[in-house]
Backbone as a chain_set.jsonl record, in Angstrom:
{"seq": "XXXXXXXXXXXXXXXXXXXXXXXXXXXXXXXXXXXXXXXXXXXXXXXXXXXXXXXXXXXXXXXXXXXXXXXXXXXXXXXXXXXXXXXXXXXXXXXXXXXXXXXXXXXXXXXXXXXXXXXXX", "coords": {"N": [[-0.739, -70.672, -56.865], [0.293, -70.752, -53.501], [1.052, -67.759, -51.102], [4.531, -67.725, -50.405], [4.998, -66.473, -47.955], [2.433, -67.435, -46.433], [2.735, -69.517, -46.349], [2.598, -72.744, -44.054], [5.193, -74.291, -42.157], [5.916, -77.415, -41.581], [6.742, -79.16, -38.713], [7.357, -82.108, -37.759], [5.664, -84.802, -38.55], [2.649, -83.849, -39.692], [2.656, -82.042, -37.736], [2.736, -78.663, -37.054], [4.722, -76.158, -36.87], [5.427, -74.018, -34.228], [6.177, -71.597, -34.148], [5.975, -70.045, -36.438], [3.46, -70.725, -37.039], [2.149, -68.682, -35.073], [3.553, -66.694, -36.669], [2.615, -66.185, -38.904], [-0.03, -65.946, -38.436], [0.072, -63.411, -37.208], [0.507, -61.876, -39.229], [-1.623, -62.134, -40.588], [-3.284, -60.767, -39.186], [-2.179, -58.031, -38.762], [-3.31, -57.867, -41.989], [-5.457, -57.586, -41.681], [-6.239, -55.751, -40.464], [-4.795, -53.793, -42.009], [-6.745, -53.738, -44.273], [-9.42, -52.861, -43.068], [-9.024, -50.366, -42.198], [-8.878, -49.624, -44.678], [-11.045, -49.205, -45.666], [-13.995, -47.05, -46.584], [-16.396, -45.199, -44.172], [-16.855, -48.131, -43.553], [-17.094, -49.554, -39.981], [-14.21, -49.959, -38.105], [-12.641, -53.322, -37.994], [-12.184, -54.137, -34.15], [-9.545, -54.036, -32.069], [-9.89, -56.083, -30.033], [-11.79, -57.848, -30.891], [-10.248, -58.55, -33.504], [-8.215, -60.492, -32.088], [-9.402, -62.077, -30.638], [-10.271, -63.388, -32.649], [-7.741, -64.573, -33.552], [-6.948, -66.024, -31.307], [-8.845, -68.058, -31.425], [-8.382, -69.387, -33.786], [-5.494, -69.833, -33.523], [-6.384, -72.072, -31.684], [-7.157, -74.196, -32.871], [-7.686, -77.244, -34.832], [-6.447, -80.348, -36.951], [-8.255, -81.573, -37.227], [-11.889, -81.269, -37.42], [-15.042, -80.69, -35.76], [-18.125, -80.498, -37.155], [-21.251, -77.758, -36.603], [-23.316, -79.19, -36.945], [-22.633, -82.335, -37.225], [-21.676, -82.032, -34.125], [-24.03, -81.499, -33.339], [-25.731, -83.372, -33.905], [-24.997, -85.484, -32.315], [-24.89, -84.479, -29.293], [-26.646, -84.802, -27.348], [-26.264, -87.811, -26.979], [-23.637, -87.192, -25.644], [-24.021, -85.115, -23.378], [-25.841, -86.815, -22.007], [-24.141, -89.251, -21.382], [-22.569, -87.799, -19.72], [-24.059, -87.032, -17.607], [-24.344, -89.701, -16.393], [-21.773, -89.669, -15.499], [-19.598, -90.199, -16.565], [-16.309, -89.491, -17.546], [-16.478, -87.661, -20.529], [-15.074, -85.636, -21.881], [-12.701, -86.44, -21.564], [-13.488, -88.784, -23.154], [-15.085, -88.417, -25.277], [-12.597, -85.741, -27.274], [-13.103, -84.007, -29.456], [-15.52, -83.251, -29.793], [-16.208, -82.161, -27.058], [-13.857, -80.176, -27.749], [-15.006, -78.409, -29.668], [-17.388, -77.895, -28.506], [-16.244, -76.338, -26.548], [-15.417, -73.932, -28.455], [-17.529, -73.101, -29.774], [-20.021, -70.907, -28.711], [-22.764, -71.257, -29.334], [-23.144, -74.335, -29.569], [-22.29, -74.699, -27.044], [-24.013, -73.915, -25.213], [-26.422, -74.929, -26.605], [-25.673, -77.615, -25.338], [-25.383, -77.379, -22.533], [-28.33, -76.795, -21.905], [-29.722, -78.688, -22.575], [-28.163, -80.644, -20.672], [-29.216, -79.456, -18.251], [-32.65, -79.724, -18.728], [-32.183, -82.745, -18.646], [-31.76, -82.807, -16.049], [-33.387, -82.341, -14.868], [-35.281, -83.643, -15.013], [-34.551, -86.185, -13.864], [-35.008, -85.437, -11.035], [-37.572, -85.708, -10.786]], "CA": [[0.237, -71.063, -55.87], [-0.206, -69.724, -52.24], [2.084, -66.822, -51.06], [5.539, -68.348, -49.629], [4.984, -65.969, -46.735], [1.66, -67.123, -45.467], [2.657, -71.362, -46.02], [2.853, -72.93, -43.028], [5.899, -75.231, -42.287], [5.925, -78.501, -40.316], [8.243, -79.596, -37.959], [7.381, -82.956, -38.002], [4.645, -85.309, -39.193], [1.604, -83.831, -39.147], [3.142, -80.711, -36.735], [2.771, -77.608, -37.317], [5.839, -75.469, -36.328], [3.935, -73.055, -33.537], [6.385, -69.76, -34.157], [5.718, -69.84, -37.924], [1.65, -70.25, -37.148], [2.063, -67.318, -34.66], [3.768, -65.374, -37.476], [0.935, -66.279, -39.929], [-1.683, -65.046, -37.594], [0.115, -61.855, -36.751], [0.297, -60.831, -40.723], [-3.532, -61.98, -40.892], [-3.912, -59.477, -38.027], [-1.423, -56.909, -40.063], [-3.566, -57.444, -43.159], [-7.587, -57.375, -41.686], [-6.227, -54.2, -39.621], [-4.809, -52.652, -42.558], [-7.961, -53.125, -45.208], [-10.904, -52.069, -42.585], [-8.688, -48.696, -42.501], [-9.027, -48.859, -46.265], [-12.77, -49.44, -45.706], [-14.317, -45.92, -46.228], [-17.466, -45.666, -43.69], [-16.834, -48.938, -42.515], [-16.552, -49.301, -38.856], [-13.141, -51.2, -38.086], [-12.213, -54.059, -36.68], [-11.779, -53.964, -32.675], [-8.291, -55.194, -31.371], [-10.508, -57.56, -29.144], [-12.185, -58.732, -32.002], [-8.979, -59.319, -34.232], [-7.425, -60.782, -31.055], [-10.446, -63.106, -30.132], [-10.172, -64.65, -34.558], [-6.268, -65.129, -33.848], [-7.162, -66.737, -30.333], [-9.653, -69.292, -32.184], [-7.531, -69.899, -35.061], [-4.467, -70.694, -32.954], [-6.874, -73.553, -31.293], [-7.877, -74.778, -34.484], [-7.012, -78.448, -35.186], [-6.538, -80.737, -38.14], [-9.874, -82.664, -37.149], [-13.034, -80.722, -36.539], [-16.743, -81.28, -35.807], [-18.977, -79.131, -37.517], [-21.878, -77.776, -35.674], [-24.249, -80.5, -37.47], [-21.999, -83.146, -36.59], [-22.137, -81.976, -32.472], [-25.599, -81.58, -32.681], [-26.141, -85.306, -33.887], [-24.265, -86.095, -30.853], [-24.657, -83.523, -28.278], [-27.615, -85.383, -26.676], [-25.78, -88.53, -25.972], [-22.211, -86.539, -25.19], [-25.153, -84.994, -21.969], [-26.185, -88.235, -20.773], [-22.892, -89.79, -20.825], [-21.8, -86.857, -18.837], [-25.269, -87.198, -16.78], [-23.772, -90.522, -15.965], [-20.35, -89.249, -14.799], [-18.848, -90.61, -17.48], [-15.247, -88.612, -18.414], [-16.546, -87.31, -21.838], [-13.959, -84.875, -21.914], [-11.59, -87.59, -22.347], [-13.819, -90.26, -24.221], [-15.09, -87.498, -26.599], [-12.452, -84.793, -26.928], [-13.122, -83.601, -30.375], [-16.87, -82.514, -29.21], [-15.506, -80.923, -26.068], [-13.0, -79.122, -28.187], [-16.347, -78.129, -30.474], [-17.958, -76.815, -27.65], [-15.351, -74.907, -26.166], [-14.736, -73.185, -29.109], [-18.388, -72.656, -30.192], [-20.651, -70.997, -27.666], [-24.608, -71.807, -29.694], [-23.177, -74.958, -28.79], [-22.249, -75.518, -25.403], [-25.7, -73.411, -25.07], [-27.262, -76.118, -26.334], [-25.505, -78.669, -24.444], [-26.042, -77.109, -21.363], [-29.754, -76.449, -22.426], [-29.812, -80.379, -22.693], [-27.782, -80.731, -19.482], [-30.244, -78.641, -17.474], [-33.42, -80.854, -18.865], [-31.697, -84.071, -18.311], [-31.22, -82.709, -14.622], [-34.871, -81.969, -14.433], [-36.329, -85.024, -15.565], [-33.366, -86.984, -12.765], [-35.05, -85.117, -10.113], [-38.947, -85.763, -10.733]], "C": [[0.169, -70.078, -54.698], [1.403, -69.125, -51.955], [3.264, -67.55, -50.031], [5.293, -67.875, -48.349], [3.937, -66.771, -45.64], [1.837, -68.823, -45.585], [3.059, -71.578, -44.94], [4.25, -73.757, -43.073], [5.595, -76.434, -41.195], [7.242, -79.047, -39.65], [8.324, -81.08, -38.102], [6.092, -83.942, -38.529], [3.288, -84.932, -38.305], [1.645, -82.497, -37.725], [3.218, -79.625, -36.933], [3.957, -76.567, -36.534], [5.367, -74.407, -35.504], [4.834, -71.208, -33.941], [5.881, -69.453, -35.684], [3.989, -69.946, -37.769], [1.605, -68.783, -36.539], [2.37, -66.287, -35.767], [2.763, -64.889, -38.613], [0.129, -65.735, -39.573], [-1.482, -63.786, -37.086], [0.067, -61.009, -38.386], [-1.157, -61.11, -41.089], [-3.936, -61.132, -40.34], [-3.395, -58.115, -38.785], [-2.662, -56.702, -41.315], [-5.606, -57.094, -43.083], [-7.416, -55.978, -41.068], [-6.496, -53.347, -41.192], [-5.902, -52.513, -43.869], [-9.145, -52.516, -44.155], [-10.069, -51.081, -42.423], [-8.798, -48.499, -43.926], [-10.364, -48.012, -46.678], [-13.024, -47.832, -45.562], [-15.503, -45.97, -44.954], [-17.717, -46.89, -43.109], [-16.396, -49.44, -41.321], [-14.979, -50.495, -39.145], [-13.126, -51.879, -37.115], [-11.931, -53.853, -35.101], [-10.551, -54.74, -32.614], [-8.926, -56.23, -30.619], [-11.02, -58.603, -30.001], [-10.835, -59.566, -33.083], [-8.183, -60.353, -33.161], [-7.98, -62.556, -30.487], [-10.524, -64.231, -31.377], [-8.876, -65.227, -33.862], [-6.328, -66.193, -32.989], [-7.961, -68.152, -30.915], [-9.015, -70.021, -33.018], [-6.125, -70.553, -34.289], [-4.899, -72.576, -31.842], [-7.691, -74.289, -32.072], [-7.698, -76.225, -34.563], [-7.776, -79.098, -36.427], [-7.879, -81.274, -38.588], [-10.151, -81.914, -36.781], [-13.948, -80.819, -36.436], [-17.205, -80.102, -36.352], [-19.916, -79.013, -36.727], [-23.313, -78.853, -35.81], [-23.545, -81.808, -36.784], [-22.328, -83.223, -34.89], [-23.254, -81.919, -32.24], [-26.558, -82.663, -33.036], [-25.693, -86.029, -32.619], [-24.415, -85.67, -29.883], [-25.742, -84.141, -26.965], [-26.808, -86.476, -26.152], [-24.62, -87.992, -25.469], [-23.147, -85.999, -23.434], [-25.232, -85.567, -21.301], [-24.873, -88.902, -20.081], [-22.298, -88.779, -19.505], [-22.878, -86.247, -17.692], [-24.571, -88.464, -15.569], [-22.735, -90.396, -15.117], [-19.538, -89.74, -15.719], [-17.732, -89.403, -17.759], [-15.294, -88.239, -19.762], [-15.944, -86.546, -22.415], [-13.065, -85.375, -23.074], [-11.788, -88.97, -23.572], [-14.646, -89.566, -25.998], [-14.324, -85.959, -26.74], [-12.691, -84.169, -28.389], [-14.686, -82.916, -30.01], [-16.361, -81.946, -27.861], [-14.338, -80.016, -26.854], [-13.551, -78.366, -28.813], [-16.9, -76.816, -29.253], [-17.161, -76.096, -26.889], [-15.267, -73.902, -26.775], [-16.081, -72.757, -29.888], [-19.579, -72.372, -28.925], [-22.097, -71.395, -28.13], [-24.796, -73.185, -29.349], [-22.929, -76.228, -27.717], [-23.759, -74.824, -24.952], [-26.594, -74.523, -25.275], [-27.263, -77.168, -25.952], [-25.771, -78.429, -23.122], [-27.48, -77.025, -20.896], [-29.765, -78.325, -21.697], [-29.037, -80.925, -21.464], [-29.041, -80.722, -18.129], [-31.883, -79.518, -17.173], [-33.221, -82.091, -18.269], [-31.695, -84.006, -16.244], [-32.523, -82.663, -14.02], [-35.396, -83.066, -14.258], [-35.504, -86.24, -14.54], [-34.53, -87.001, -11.416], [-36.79, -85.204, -9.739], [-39.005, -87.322, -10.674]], "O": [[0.024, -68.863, -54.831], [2.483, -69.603, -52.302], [2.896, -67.911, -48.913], [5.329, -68.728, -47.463], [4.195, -66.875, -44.441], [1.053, -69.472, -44.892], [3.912, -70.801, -44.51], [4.554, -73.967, -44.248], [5.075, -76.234, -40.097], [8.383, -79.253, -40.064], [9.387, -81.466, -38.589], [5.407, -83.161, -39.188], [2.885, -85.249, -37.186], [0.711, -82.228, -36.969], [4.429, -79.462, -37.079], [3.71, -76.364, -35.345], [4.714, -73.631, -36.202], [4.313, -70.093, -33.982], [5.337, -68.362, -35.857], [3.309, -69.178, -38.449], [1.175, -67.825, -37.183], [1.721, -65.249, -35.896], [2.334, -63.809, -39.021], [-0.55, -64.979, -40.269], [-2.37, -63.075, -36.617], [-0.311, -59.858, -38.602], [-1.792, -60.358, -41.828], [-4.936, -60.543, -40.752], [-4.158, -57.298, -39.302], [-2.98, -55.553, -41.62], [-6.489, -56.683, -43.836], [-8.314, -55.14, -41.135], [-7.461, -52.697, -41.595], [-5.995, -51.439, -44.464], [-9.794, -51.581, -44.623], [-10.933, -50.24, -42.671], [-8.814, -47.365, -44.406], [-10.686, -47.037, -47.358], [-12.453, -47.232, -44.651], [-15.572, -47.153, -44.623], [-18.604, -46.985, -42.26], [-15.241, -49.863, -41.37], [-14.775, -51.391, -39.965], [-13.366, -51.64, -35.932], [-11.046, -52.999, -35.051], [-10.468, -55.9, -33.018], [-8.381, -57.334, -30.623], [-10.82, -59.816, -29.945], [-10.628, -60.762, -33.287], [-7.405, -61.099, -33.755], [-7.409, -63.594, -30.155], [-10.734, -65.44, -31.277], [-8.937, -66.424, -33.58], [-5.94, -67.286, -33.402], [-7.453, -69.254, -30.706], [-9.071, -71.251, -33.002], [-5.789, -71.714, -34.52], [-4.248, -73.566, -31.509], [-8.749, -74.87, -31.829], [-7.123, -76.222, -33.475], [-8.891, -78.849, -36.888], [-8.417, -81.398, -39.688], [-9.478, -81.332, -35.931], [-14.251, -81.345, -37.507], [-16.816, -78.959, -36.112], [-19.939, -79.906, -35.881], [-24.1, -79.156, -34.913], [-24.043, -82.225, -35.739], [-22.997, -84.118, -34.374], [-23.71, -82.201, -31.132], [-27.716, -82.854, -32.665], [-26.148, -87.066, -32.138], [-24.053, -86.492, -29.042], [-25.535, -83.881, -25.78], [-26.509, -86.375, -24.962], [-24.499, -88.533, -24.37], [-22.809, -86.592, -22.41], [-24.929, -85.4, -20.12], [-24.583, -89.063, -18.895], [-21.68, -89.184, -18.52], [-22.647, -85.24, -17.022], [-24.356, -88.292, -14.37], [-22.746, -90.97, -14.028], [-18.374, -89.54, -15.37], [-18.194, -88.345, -18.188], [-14.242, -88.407, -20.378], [-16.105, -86.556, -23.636], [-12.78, -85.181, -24.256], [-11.074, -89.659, -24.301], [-14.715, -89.982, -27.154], [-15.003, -84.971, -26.459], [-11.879, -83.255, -28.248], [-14.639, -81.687, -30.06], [-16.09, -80.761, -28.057], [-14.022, -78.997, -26.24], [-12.947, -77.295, -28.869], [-16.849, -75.589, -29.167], [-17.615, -74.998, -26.568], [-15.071, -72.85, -26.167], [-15.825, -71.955, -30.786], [-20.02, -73.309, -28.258], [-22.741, -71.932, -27.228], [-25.882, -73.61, -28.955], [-23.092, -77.434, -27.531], [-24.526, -75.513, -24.281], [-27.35, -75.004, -24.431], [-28.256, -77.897, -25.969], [-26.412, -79.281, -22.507], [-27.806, -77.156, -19.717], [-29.81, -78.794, -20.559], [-29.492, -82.045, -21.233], [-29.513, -81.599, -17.405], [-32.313, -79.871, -16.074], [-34.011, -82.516, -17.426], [-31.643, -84.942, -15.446], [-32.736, -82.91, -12.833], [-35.993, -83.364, -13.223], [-36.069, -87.334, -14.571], [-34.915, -88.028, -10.857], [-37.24, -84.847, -8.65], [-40.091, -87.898, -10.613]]}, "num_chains": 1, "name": "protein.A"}
């Protein structure tokens, strides 16, 4: 049974209550600080680094693409957005992917870049 402290609550269906995630992610920050000080010899955590997990984790959502998933797709998500197409809005679960993973929007941009090449010959 998981620790009462670190369950989340919902406010309403499917909602996550946002001060009770914040408080979750400040005792995850409390508890990775205080084992890498346990850590003998091992460097510790950076506040930027603990700061930069909490930052990710607070834009987390219930649905996510893995990076297999975006990179079955990432080619047409390009074109469409070669096109002018709003892919933003018509795929936001792969734009929320690549925001939140830079190997790749690297390789969407990669595939951007090409696509721009091959326009212009």
């Amino acid at each position: 049974m998981p620790r009462k402290s670190l369950q989340l609550s919902r406010v309403g269906k499917n909602v996550f209550n946002p001060h009770v995630i914040t408080m979750a992610l400040m005792k995850i920050k409390h508890f990775l600080t205080k084992i890498t000080k346990r850590l003998r010899g091992e460097p510790e955590f950076e506040d930027a680094l603990v700061t930069n997990l909490i930052h990710r984790l607070q834009k987390t959502h219930e649905e996510e693409l893995s990076c297999d998933e975006v990179f079955a797709l990432v080619d047409e998500y390009a074109e469409a957005s070669q096109r002018g197409e709003d892919v933003a809005n018509l795929k936001p679960l792969i734009r929320h992917h690549l925001d939140m993973c830079r190997e790749c929007d690297e390789e969407y941009h990669a595939l951007l870049q090409v696509l721009e090449g091959t326009q212009s010959n």
